[in-house]
N, C-alpha and C positions, 0 to 999 in steps of 0.2 A: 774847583777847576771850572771856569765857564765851558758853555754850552760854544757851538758851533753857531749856533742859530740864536747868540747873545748879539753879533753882529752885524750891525745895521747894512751894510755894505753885502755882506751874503744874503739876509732875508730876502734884498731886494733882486737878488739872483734866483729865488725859488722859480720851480715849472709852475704855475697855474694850472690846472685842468677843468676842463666842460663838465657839465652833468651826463654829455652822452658820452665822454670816454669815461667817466665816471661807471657809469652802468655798464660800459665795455670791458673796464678790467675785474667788475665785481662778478660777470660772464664767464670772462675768464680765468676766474678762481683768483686772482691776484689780491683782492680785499678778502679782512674777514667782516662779519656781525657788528663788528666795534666799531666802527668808524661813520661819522657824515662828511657833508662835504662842506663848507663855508665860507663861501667869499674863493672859490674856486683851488680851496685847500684842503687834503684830505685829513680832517682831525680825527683822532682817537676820542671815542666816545670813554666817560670816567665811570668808575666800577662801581654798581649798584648797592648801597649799601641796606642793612633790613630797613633803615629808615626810612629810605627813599621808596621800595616797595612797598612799606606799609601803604606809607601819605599817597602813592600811585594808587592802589588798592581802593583806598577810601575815596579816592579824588573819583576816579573812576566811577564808583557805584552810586555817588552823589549825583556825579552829569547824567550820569545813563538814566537814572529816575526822574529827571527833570529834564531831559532834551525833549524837543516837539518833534512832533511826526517831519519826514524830509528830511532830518538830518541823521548822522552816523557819529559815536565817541569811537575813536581809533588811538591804541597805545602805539607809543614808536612807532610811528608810521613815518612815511619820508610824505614833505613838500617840496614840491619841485621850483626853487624860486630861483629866478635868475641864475649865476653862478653858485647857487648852494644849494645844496638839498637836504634840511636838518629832519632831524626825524625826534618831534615834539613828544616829551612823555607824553602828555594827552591831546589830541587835538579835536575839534566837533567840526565836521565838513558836510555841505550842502549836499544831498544826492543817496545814492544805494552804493554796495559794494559792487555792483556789476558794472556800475560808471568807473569806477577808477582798475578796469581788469587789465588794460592798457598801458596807461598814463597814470603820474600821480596826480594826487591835487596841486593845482599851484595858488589856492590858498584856504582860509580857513576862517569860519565866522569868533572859533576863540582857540589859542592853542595854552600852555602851559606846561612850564617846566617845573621841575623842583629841584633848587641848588643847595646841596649839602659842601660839595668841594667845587664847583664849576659857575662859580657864582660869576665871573667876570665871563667866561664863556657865553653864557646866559644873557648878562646885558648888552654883551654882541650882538646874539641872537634878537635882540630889543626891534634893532636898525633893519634886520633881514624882514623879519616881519611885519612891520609897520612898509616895507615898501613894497611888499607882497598886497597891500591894502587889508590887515588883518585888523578886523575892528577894536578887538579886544585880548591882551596878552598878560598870563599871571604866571609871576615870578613866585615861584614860595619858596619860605629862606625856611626851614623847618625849625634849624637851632634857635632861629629869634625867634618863631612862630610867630612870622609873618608873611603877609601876602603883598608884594608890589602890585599893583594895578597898571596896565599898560593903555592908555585910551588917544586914541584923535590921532589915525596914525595920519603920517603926512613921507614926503620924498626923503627929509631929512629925519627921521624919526617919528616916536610918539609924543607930541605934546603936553601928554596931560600925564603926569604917575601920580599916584595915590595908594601910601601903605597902609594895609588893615592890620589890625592886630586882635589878638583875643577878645571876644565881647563884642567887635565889630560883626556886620554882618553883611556877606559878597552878594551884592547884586550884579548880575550879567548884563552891561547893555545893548549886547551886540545877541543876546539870547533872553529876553527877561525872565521865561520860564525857569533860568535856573538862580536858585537863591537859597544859601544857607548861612547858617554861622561860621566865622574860622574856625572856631573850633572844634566845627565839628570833625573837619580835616587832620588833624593833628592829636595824637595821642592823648589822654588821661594825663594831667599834671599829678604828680607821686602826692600824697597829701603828708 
């Protein structure tokens, strides 16, 4: 049975909301945890699998030992960008936690997701942060064990993709401090 919202003629009747009623109905109890907002739509956030915690896990203690001084690695954090406000598995932002007590960031020198079911979500997300001016944006597909590269953002997207795969090895150009192997991200292949 289709969806409601298979209908091009409905889609185009959705409410849009702001990011400040956004944070008004989240105020007011009306949102849960799961949700961001994108393109002024409130999406359900996809359910974390052990995989996706791992590679978070590891992705995380890679940046945080190679970020420089001045900057901050934040999980699921929200950016505050235009009509959206996604909240990046990882993101590295310029400043202290005292700067953002306020306000969130509204951008980020690198963010990163990792799509195990939300892959087309994700390339969404490609267009929000490249016009946020994000320098550098990685896509990780865990199953292929791969890393999309996101670079040269511009109004209309990023310019430049570049997938890594095993054996390759991520250099940050929007941080150079940070650089490893892919694989070091990704689990043990079974021998």
């Amino acid at each position: 049975m289709p969806s409601v919202l298979d209908s091009s003629d409905i889609l185009r009747q959705i409410h849009r909301t702001s990011v400040e009623d956004y944070h008004a109905f989240g105020d007011a109890g009306f949102l849960n945890e799961d949700v961001e907002l994108l393109r002024g739509v409130i999406i359900s956030k996809m359910p974390k699998s052990p995989l996706h915690e791992y590679i978070a896990h590891v992705l995380r203690e890679l940046i945080f030992s190679h970020v420089p001084p001045g900057f901050m690695v934040r999980h699921e954090s929200p950016l505050s960008i235009g009509d959206s406000e996604p909240e990046p598995d990882i993101s590295v932002v310029k400043g202290k936690p005292l700067d953002w007590l306020t306000i969130h960031p509204g951008t980020a020198a690198l963010v990163a997701e990792i799509a195990i079911s939300s892959v087309s979500i994700d390339e969404e997300k490609a267009r929000i942060y490249a016009e946020a001016g994000i320098p550098e944006y990685w896509l990780i597909r865990p199953e292929a064990r791969e890393i999309d590269l996101y670079r040269e953002p511009s109004a209309d997207g990023y310019t430049s993709r570049t997938t890594l795969r095993d054996g390759d090895t991520l250099h940050a150009v929007a941080l150079p401090e940070i650089e490893f192997a892919v694989s070091d991200i990704f689990p043990p292949l079974a021998e």
